[in-house]
C-alpha positions as CSV (number, residue, x, y, z in Angstrom):
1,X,0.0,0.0,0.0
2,X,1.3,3.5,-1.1
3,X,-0.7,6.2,1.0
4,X,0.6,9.1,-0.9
5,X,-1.4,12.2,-0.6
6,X,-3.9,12.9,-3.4
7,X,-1.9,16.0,-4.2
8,X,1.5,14.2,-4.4
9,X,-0.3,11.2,-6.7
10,X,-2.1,13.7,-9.3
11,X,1.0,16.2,-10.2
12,X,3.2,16.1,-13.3
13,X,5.6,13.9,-11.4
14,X,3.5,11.8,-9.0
15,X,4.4,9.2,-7.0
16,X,4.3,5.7,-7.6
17,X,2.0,2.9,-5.9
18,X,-1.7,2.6,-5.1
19,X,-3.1,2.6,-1.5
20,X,-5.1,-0.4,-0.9
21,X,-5.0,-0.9,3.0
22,X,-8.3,0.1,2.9
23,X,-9.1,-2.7,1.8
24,X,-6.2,-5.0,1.8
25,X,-7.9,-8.4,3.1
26,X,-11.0,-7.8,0.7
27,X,-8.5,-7.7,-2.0
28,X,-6.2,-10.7,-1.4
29,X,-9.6,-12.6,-0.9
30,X,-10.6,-11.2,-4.2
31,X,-7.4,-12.3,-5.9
32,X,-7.8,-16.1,-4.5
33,X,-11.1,-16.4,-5.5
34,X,-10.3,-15.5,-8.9
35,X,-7.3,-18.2,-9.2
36,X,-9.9,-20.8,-7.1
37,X,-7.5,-21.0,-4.4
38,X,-9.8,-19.4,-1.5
39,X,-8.6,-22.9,0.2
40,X,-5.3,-21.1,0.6
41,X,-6.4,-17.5,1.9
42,X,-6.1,-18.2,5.5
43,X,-2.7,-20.2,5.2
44,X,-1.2,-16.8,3.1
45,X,-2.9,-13.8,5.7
46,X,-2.4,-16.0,8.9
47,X,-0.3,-19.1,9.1
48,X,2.5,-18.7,6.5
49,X,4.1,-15.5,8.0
50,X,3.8,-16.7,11.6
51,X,5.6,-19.7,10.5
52,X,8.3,-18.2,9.0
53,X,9.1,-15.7,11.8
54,X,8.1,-17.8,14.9
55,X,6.1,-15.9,15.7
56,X,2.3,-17.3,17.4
57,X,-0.5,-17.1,15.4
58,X,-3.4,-14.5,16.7
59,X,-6.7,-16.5,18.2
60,X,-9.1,-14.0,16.6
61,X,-11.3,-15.7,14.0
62,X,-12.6,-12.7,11.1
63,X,-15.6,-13.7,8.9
64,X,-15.6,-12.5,5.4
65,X,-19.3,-12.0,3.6
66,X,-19.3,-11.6,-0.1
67,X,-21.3,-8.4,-0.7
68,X,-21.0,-5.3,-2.9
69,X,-19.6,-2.0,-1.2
70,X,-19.2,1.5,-2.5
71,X,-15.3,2.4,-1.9
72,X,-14.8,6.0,-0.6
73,X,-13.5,8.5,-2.6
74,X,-11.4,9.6,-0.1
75,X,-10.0,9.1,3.3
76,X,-8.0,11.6,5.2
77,X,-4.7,11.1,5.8
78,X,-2.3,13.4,8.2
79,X,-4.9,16.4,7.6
80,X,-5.1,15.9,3.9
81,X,-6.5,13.2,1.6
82,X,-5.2,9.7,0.3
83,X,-7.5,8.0,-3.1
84,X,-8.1,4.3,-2.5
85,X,-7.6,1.9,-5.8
86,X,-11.1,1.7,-7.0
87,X,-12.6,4.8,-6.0
């Protein structure tokens, strides 16, 4: 994720990279789906990192629900504004 101000994004030298922490599960889940590997999702955003760094896993379960959601325009962002990917 890249939470470059808007400003900083839309000049005639802008930075690089998209903010999607906004959204960053939604979108990994998004990604499996469309390989069919949703079998895998919990493995890559839970497991698979703990694993590697020893680290315990958390205990707290979180329940995704495929529906439709409007993204924001904007969120703010140190007093000014960052644009999600897919606003």
């Amino acid at each position: 994720s890249a939470p470059h101000v808007t400003g900083d994004k839309e000049s005639a030298c802008g930075c690089a990279g998209v903010y999607t922490a906004h959204a960053a599960v939604e979108l990994y889940a998004e990604a499996f789906e469309s390989q069919g590997a949703l079998k895998h999702l919990e493995a890559f955003l839970s497991v698979n990192g703990c694993a590697h760094y020893g680290m315990k896993q958390n205990t707290k379960k979180l329940k995704l629900v495929k529906k439709e959601w409007a993204v924001p325009a904007t969120y703010e962002f140190g007093g000014e504004t960052v644009t999600p990917l897919r606003a």
